[in-house]
N, C-alpha and C positions, 0 to 999 in steps of 0.2 A: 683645594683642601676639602675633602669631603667630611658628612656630617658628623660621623664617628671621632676622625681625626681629631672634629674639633674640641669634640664632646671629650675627648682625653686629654687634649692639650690644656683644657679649661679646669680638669683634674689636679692634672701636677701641677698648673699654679696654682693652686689651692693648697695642697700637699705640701708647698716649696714656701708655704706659708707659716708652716710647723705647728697652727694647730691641735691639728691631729696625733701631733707628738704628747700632748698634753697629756697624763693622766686622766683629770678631773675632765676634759675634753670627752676622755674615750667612757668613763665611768657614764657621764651625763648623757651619753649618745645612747649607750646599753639601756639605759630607764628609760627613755624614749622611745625607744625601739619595744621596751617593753609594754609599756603602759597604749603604743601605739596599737600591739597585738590584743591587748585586751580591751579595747577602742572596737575594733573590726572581726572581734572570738567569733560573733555570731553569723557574721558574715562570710568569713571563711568556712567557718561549716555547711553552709549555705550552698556555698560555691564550691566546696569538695563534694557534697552529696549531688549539686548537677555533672560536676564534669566524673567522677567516680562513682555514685552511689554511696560514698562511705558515710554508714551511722554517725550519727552525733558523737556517739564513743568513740568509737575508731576515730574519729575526725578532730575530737581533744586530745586523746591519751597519746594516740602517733603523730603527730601534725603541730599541736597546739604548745599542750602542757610541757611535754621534752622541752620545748624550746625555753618556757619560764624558767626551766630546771636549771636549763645551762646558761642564759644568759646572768640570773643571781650568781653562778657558781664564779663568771667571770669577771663580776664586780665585785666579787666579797675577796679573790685571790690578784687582782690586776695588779696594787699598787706593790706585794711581794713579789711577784711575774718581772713588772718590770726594773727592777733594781738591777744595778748592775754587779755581774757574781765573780766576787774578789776567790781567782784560783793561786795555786802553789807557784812558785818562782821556784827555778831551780838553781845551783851552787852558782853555777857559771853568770845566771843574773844578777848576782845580790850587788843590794843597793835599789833595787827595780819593785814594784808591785805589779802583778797583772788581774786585768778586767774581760770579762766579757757582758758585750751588750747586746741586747736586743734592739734589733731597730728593725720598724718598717719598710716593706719593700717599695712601695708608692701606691702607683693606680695597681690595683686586681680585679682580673675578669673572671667572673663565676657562671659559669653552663649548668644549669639545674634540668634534674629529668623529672621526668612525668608521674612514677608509680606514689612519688608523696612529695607532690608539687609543690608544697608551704614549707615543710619542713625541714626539706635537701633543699633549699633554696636561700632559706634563712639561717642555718646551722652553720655554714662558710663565712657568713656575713658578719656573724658575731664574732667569728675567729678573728678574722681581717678587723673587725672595728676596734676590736681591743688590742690588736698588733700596733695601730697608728696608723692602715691605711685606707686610701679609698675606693669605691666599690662599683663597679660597673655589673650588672643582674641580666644575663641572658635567662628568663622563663620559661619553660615549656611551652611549646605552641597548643601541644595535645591536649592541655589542660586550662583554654581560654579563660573559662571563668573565674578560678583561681589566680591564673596570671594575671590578670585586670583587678582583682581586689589586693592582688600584692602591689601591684603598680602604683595604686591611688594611697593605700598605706606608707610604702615607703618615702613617695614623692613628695605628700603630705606633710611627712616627717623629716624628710632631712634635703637640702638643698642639691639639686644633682650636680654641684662641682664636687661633692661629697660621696654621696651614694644615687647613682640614676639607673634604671631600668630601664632595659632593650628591649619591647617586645617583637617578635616577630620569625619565620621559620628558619629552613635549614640557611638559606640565603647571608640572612644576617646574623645567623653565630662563623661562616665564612665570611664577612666581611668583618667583621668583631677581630675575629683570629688576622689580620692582616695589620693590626695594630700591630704599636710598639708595647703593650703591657707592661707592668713589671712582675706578674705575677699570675699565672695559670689555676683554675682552680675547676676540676670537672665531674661533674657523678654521671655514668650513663653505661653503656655498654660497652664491649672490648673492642667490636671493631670499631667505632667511632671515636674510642680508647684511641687508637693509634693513628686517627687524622688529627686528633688534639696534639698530639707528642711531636708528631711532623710537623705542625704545624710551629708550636713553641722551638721546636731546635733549628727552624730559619731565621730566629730572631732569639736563640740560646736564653730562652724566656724559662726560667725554672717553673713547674706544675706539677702539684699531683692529682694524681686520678684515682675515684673512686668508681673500682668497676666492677666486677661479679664472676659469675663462675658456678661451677655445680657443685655446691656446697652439700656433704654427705654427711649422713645422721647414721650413726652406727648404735646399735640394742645389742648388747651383750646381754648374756644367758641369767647373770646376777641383775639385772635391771630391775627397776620399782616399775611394773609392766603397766599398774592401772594411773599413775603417777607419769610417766614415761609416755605411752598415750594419749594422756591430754595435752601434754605441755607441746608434745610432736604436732598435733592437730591444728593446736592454735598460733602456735609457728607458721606453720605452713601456708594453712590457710586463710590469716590474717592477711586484707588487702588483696583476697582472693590470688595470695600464690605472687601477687606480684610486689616481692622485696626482694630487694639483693641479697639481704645473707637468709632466706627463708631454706629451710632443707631443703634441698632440691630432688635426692632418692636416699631410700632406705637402707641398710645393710640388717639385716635382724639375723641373731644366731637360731641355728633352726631348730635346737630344743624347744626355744621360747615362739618358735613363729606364729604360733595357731591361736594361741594363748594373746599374745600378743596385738593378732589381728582383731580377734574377738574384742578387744578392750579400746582399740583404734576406732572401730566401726561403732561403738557404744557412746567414747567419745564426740566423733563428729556427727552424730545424731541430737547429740545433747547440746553441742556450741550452736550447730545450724541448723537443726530440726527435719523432718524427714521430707520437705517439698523446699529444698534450698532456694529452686527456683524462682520458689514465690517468698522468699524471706529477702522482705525489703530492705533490711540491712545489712544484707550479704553484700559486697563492694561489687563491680561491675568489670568487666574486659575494658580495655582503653579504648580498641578502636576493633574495624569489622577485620583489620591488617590482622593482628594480632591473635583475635578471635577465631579467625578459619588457622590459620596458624599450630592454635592448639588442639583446634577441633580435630586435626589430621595425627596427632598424638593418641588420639581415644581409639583407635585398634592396635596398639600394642599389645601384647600379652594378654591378660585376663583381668575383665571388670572385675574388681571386688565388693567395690559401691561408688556411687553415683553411674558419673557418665553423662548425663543427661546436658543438655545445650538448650538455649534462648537464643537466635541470631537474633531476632528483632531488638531484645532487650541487650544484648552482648552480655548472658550469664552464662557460668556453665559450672554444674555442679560440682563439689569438693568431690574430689574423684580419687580413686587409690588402684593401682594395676599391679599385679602380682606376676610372675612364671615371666621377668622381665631379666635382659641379659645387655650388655655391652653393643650388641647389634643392632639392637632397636633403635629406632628413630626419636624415641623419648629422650633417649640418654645422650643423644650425640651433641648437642650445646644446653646452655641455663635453659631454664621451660618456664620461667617466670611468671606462672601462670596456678590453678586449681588443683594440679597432679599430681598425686605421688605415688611415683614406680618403686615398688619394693624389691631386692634380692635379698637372698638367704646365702647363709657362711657356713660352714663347721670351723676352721682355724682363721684367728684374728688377723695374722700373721699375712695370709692371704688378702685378705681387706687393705691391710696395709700396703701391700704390692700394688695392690690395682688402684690404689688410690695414688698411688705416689706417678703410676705411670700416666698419669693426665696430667693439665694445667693446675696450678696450684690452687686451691679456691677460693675465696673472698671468709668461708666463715666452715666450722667444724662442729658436730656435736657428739657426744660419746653417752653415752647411758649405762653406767655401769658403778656398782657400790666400793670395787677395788681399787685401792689405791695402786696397785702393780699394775693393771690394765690401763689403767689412767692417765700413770704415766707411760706406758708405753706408746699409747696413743697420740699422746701430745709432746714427745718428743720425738718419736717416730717421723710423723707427716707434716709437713709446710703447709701456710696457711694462715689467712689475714690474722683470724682471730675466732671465737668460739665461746661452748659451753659446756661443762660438765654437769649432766643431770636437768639441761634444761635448753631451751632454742631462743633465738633471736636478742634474748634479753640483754646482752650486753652491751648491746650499741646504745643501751640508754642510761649506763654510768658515764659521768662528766670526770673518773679517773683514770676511766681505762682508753688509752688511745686505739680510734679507730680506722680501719684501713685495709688494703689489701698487699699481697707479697707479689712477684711474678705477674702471670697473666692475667691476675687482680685486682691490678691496681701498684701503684706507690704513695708513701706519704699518709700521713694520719691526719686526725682531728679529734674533736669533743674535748673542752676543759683545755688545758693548760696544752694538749698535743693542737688544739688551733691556735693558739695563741703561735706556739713556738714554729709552726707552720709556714705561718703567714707572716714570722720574724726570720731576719736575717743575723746572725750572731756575729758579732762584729769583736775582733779580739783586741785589749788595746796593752801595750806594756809602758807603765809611767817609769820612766828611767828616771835616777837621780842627777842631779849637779853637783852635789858636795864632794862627791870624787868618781876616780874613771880607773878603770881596769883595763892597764896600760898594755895585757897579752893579749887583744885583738888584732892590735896593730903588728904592722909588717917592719918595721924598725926595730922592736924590740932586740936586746941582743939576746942568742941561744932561744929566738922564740919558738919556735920549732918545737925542741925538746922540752921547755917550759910549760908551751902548751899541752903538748901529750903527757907527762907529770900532771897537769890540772885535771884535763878531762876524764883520767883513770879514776 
């Protein structure tokens, strides 16, 4: 039995103890978990600004805070979450009531990625602790120092037949995946999207995956251009480009484009200042992999601004490329990274087309004042989730479930979509004793025709 094995086995009895069935159990855990995060605030920022460079801001408002957000959201809704929800019986039951429950899956394995190493790490955790179950934390390797302050927090706080952390590389999230789980839970990339999935359906281990995609940002002609503009910039290049649902390329209709550009370049002037370079709290490349990566992106089409690279530091400035088409090298997977390639439209319709002939993507943004365009847009094209009039923001309501469609992902999270995630809905029908509805049975005399009279 190797050490994994055992470190799971040592789970479900624990699990098989029920309790983490407990309500007041999972409510108590949540505050701990909480009160533990604002125990190590400063430490994590600490240790995001080594392994990313990210500001203190950045380092609370994406990492930090979100997380107090949602884990009160799931103490203040858990003990209505978990009740069990009395649905309709129908003619042919009566006499019966029926239930459905929520119940835990058991052990769940969580693979967290690197671009916001505290925060996609802990976001699952909460789901699962408030479902009833327990938690096995694969880390990012790419992001050591983080992963070591998560390690010593969590361990800290909660006993690992409960919640224990795995650190270490590719190695040991393959041997992790050769468990029995009861429960998959992954944020990372598409193709390693589909070693997670193969992996779960050797062992018909239910998982969803939170993965990404070139999520498109379309400027319609009625857009609030100087409004539009910033909100684009600080999407984007927030975490320096590297978020899953950040715009990935532009669509701007070409009355508006010049206009447009002019208020973009004003924009990221103003959030990052005109030597990004040296602006210490611009976030950082992950690794030198990644970095030469994007650097080989920077002769597409036409500089419009930045461009500019630091190998030694792994910065590379907020960049924006214009006279860019389908061909190019920018566009052909997520660019997760500082870039953003623009095209130009005359008909929306168009837009549509071309959007629909890719993979479906993680996240949408539309910039536009009409409501007929709006909706045509968002019922038009597939697609995790999104924004009218605005980027990235809504992965940080605890109402709106979040996730990907297709080659994006499956399966949601945040607020009550983790809860229900990381629950298995269990149906139950309480049948009566006081009497029996004697047309089921095969004795019946004329049951046959009885029957069909009933169920008309």
């Amino acid at each position: 039995m190797n050490k994994y094995n055992e470190m799971l086995k040592k789970q479900k009895q624990f699990f098989f103890t029920d309790k983490t069935k407990s309500v007041s159990f999972r409510i108590e855990a949540l505050e701990k978990l909480l009160q533990a995060i604002k125990k190590y605030e400063e430490e994590l920022m600490a240790a995001l600004k080594i392994d990313l460079n990210k500001s203190a801001f950045d380092a609370y408002t994406t990492e930090i805070g979100i997380l107090y957000q949602e884990i009160k959201f799931n103490k203040r809704h858990l003990k209505e979450w978990t009740k069990p929800n009395k649905v309709k019986t129908p003619l042919t039951h009566t006499g019966s009531k029926s239930y459905i429950y929520a119940e835990p899956y058991g052990s769940t394995l969580v693979i967290a990625p690197w671009n916001y190493p505290f925060q996609l790490a802990v976001a699952p955790i909460i789901g699962a602790i408030a479902a009833g179950n327990c938690v096995v934390l694969k880390p990012s390797e790419l992001t050591p120092t983080t992963s070591q302050v998560l390690n010593k927090l969590l361990s800290e706080t909660f006993p690992e037949e409960y919640i224990c952390v795995v650190e270490g590389g590719v190695e040991t999230s393959q041997a992790l995946l050769k468990e029995p789980f009861d429960y998959l839970f992954f944020t990372g990339s598409v193709s390693v999207g589909k070693i997670m999935m193969e992996a779960a359906a050797k062992q018909l281990t239910p998982i969803t995956l939170e993965l990404g995609g070139k999520s498109p940002c379309i400027v319609h002609k009625d857009a609030h251009l100087k409004l539009a503009a910033k909100r684009i910039a600080w999407g984007k290049f927030t975490n320096a480009g590297q978020t899953c649902v950040a715009p990935d390329y532009l669509y701007v209709d070409r009355q508006v484009k010049q206009e447009f550009l002019r208020e973009l370049q004003k924009s990221i002037l103003e959030l990052y200042g005109e030597q990004p370079l040296d602006n210490e709290d611009f976030t950082h490349i992950i690794n030198v992999k990644h970095f030469n990566r994007l650097s080989a992106f920077l002769t597409d089409g036409e500089t419009l601004l930045g461009g500019g690279t630091d190998k030694d530091r792994l910065v590379i400035e907020p960049t924006v490329l214009t006279n860019i088409n389908w061909s190019d090298k920018v566009m052909g997977d997520e660019i997760f990274g500082p870039i953003l390639p623009i095209m130009e439209y005359e008909n929306l319709t168009d837009v549509i087309n071309e959007v629909n002939q890719h993979p479906k993507p993680l996240a949408l943004y539309l910039f536009s004042e009409s409501r007929k365009i709006q909706g045509q847009v968002m019922t038009q094209i597939s697609y995790g989730g999104g924004c009218i009039n605005d980027t990235i923001y809504h992965l940080s309501s605890p109402h709106l479930p979040f996730g990907g469609v297709g080659a994006s992902g499956m399966g949601s999270y945040h607020g009550k979509a983790g809860f229900d995630t990381f629950s298995h809905k269990k149906s139950i029908m309480k049948q009566t004793t006081k009497f029996d509805i004697p047309l089921r049975y095969p004795n019946v005399k004329d049951g046959l025709k009885k029957i069909k009279l009933f169920l008309k």
